[in-house]
C-alpha positions as CSV (number, residue, x, y, z in Angstrom):
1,X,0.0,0.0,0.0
2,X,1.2,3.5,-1.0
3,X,0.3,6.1,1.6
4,X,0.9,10.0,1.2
5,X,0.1,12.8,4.5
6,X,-0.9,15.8,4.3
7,X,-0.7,18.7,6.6
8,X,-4.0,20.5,6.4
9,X,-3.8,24.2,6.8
10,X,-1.1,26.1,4.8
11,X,-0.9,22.9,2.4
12,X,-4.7,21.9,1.4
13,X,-6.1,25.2,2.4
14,X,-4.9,28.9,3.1
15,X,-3.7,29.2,6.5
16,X,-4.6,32.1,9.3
17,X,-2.9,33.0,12.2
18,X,-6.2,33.6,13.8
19,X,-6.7,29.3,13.0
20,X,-9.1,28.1,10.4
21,X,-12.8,28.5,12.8
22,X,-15.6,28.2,10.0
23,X,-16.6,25.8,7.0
24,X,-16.5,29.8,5.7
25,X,-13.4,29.7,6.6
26,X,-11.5,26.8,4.7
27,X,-10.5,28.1,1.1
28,X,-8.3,25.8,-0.9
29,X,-4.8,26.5,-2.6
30,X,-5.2,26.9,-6.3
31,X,-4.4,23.1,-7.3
32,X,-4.4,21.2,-4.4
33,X,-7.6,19.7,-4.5
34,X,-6.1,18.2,-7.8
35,X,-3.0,17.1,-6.2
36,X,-4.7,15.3,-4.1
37,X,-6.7,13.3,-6.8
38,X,-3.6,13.2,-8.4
39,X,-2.5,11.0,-6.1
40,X,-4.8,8.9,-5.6
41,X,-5.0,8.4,-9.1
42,X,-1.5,7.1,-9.1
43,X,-2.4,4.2,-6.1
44,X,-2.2,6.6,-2.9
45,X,-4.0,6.6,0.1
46,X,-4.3,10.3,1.5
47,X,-4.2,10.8,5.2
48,X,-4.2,14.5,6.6
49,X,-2.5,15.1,9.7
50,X,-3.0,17.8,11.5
51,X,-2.7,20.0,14.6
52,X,-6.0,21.8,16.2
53,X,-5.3,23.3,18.9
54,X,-7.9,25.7,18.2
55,X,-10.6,23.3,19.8
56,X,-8.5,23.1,23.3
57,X,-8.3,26.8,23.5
58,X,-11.9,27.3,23.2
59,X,-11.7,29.3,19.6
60,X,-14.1,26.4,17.8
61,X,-15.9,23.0,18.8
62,X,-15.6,19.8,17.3
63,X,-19.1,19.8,15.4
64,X,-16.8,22.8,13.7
65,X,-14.1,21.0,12.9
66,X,-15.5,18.0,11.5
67,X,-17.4,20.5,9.3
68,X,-15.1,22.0,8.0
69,X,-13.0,18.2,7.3
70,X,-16.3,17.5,5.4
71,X,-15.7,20.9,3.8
72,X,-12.1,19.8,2.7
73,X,-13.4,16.1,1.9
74,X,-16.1,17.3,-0.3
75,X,-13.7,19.7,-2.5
76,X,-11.5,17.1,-2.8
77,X,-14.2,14.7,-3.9
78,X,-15.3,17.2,-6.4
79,X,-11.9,17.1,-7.8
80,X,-12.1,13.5,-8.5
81,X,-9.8,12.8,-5.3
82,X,-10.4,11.0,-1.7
83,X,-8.9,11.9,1.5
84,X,-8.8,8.1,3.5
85,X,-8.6,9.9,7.1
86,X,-8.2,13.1,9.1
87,X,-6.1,12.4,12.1
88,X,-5.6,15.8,14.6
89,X,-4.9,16.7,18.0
90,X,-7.4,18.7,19.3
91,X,-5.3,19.4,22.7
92,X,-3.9,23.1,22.9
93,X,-0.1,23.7,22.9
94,X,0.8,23.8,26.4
95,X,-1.0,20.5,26.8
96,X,2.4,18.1,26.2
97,X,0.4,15.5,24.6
98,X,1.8,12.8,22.4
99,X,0.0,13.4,19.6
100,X,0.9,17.1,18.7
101,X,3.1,17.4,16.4
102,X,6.2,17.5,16.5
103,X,5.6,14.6,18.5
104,X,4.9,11.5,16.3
105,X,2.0,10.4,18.1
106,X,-0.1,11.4,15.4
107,X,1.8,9.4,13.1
108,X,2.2,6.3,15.4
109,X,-1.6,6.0,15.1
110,X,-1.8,6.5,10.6
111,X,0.7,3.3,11.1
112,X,-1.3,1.4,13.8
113,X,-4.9,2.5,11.9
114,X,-3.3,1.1,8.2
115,X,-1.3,-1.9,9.6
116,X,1.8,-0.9,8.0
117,X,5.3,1.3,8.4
118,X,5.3,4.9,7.5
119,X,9.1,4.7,6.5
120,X,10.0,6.1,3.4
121,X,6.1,7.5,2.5
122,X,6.0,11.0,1.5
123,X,5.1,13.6,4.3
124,X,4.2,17.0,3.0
125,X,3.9,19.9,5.3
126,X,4.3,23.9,6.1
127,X,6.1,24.1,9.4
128,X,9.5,22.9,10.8
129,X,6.6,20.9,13.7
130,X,5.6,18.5,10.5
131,X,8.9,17.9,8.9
132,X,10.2,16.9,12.3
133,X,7.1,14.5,13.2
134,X,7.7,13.0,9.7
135,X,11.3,12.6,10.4
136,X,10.6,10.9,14.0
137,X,8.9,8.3,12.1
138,X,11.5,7.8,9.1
139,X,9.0,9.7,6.5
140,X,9.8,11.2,3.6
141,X,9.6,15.0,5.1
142,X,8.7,17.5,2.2
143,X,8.5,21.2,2.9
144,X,6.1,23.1,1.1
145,X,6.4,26.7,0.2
146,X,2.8,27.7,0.9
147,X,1.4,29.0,4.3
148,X,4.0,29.7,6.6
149,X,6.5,27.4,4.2
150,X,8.9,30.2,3.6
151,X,9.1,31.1,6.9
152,X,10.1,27.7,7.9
153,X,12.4,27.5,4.9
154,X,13.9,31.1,6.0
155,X,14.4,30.2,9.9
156,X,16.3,27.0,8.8
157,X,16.7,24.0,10.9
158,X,15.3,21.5,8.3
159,X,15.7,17.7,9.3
160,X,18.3,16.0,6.6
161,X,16.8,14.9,3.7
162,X,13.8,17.6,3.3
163,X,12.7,18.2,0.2
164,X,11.4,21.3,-0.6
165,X,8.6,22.3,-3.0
166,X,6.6,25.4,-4.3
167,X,3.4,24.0,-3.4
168,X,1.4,20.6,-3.0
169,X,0.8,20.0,-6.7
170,X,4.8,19.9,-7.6
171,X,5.7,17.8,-4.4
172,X,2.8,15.4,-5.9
173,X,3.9,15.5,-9.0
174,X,7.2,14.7,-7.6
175,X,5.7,11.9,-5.5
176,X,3.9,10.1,-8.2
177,X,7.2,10.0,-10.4
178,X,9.0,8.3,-7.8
């Protein structure tokens, strides 16, 4: 099985510092809901991982979040594509959990869920947090360029190996080449 994760916001979707809150909210990068079916066409399973710590600090509740995964899931549909899960952690960032990334919690559970090893499958993101939860797991980390991607490219630190992309539709096309 050929498995591909996603970051959500600032890969799938315009990002906000004041966090994604709304259905209204979620507005897709120009080609990503393509990417995804892109993918998928080429034998991938999709999994978004993602952090929401917007639900432990108060901003949204979870009725709002799964909207607005249904949002995301319906876009993607409508693209000819399929997202196979949402993991998130809903726990705020002072809450040391295990499954906020850059823990690989997260990512403990994709591998337990699909009954296989995550190393070596391609894990695209926008922050340093998701390249390093990648790497924890020996993923394929790849650094998009698209919400707060250059920033994270600017401040440096990358784990080894990172490769880095304008936006989800090049690392997919990268991905499905091999």
């Amino acid at each position: 099985m050929k498995l591909a994760i996603l970051d959500r916001d600032g890969v799938i979707n315009h990002d906000s510092d004041q966090f994604i809150k709304s259905p209204e909210e979620f507005r897709p990068i120009a080609g990503s809901a393509d990417a995804v079916a892109k993918l998928n066409h080429a034998g991938f399973h999709v999994v978004v991982a993602t952090n929401q710590s917007g639900v432990g600090r108060g901003l949204f509740d979870m009725a709002t979040l799964n909207a607005i995964n249904e949002k995301m899931m319906r876009i993607v549909a409508q693209a000819g594509g399929r997202i196979d899960a949402v993991f998130y952690c809903p726990c705020a960032a002072d809450a040391n959990c295990e499954c906020r990334k850059p823990r690989p919690g997260m990512f403990h559970d994709i591998e337990q869920r699909f009954g296989m090893s995550l190393s070596g499958m391609p894990s695209v993101g926008d922050s340093l947090r998701d390249l390093q939860a990648s790497t924890e797991v020996g993923a394929q980390p790849m650094l998009v360029l698209t919400g707060k991607g250059r920033k994270t490219q600017a401040t440096g630190g990358l784990p080894p190996g990172t490769l880095v992309f304008p936006d989800l539709a090049a690392a997919v096309d990268r991905i499905v080449l091999g």
